[in-house]
C-alpha positions as CSV (number, residue, x, y, z in Angstrom):
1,X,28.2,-11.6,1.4
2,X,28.7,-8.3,-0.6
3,X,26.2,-7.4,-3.5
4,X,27.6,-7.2,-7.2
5,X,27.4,-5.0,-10.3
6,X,25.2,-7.1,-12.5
7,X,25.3,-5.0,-15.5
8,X,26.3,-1.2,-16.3
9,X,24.3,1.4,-18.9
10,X,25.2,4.4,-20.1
11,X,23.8,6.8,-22.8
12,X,25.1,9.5,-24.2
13,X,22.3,11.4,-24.6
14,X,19.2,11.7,-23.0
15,X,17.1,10.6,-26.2
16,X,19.3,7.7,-26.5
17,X,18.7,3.9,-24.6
18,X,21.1,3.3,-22.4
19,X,23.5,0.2,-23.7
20,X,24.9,-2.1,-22.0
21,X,29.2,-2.1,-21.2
22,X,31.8,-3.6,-19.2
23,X,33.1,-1.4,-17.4
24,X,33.3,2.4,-16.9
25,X,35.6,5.1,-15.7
26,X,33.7,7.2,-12.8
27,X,35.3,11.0,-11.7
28,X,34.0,12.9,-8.9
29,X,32.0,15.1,-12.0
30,X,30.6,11.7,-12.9
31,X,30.1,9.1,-15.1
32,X,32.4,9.2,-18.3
33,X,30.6,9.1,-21.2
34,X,26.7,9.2,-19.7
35,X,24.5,11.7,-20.4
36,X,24.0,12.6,-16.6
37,X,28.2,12.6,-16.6
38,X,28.7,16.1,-15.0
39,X,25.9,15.2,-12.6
40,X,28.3,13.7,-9.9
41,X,26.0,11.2,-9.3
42,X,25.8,7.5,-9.4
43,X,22.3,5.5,-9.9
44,X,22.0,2.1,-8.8
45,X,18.7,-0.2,-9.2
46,X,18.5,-4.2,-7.6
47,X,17.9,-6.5,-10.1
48,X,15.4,-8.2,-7.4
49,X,13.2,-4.8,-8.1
50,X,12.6,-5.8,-11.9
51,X,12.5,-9.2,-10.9
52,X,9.7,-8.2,-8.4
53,X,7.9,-5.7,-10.6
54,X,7.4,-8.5,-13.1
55,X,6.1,-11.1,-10.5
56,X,3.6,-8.4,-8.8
57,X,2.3,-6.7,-12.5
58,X,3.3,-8.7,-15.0
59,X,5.6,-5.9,-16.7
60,X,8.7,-6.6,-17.8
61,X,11.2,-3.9,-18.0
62,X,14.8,-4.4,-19.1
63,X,17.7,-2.6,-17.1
64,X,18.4,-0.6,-20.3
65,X,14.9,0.8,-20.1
66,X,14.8,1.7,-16.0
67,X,17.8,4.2,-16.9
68,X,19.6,3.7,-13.7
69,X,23.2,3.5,-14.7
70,X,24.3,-0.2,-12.4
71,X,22.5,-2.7,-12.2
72,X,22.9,-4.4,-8.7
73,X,22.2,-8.1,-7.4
74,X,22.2,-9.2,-3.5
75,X,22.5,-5.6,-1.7
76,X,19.7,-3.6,-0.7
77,X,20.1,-0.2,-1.8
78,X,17.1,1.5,0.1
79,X,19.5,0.6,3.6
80,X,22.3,2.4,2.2
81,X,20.7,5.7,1.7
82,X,23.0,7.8,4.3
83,X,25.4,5.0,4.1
84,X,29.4,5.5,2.6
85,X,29.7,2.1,0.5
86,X,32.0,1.0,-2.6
87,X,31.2,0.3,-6.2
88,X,34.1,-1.4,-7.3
89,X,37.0,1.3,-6.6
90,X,34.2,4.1,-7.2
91,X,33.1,5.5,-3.2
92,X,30.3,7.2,-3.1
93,X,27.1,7.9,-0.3
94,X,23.8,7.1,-0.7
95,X,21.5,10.0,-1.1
96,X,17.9,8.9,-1.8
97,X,15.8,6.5,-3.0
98,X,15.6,6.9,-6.8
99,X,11.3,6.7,-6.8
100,X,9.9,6.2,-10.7
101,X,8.3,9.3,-12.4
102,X,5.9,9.8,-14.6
103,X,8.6,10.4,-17.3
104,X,10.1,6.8,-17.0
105,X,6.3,5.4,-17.3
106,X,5.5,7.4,-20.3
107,X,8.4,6.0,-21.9
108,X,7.5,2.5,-21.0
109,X,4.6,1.3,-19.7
110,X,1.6,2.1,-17.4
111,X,2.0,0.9,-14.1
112,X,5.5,0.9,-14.1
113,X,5.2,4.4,-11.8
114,X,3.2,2.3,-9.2
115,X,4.8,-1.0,-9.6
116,X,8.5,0.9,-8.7
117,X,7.9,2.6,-5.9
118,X,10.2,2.3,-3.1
119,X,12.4,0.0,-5.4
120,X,13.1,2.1,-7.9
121,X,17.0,2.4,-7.0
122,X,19.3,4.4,-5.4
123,X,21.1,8.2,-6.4
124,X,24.6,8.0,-4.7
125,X,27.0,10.8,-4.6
126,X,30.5,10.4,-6.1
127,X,33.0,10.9,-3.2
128,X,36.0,9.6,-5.1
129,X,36.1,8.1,-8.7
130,X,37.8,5.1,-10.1
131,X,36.7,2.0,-12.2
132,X,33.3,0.0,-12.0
133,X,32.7,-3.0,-14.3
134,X,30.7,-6.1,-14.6
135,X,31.1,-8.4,-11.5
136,X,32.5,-5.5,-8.9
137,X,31.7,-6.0,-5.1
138,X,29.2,-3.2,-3.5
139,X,30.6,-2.9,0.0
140,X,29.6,-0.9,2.8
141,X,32.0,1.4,4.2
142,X,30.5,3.0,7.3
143,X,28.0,5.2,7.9
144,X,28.3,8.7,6.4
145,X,28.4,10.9,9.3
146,X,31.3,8.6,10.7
147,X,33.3,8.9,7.9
């Protein structure tokens, strides 16, 4: 069974919280609208990993406050680093593992840095844009080098 887009943030500036929207129109320069937008990235996080980071340290952190752009449900993103997949009609390849920093913990809470790490989502590169919105299918296209 594919995995899903759960929820989508974006923020227009980097001071800003992300907020929460349907959809969003992705070009290979990025996501419209997002601060990161001429970054030509994508970044993903499982909604398992806040689910988990609450059950292990009690913290609860909202997908608006992780500041990974799609929030995913039922696809692990740490196998598709390497990996060509789909975001809705947005392709892209997984880079690397998106690991917390000390940044995101000063703006939420200590432990977060620890309680993240190797689940703290996934930076994809853009291959071809297109539109990504609530409820979209994450598919795995093939691996990368076979592309």
């Amino acid at each position: 069974m594919p995995g899903s887009v759960e929820q989508i943030h974006v923020a227009p500036a980097e001071s800003e919280l992300p907020a929460p929207v349907d959809a969003v129109e992705v070009t290979a320069d990025g996501v419209v609208g997002d601060r990161y937008g001429q970054s030509r990235d994508l970044t993903l996080i499982e909604s398992e990993a806040l689910e988990g980071l609450r059950e292990d340290t009690g913290i609860e952190l909202s997908p608006a406050e992780v500041r990974r752009q799609v929030l995913t449900r039922g696809v692990r993103l740490n196998d598709l680093v390497g990996e060509r997949f789909t975001v809705g009609g947005v392709e892209c390849v997984g880079q690397e593992l998106c690991e917390p920093c000390n940044h995101l913990q000063g703006l939420t809470y200590p432990g977060v840095l620890r309680g993240l790490v190797h689940r703290g989502g996934l930076r994809a590169d853009i291959v071809s844009g297109g539109r990504i919105a609530v409820g979209d299918e994450i598919l795995r296209v093939s691996s990368a080098g076979n592309g």
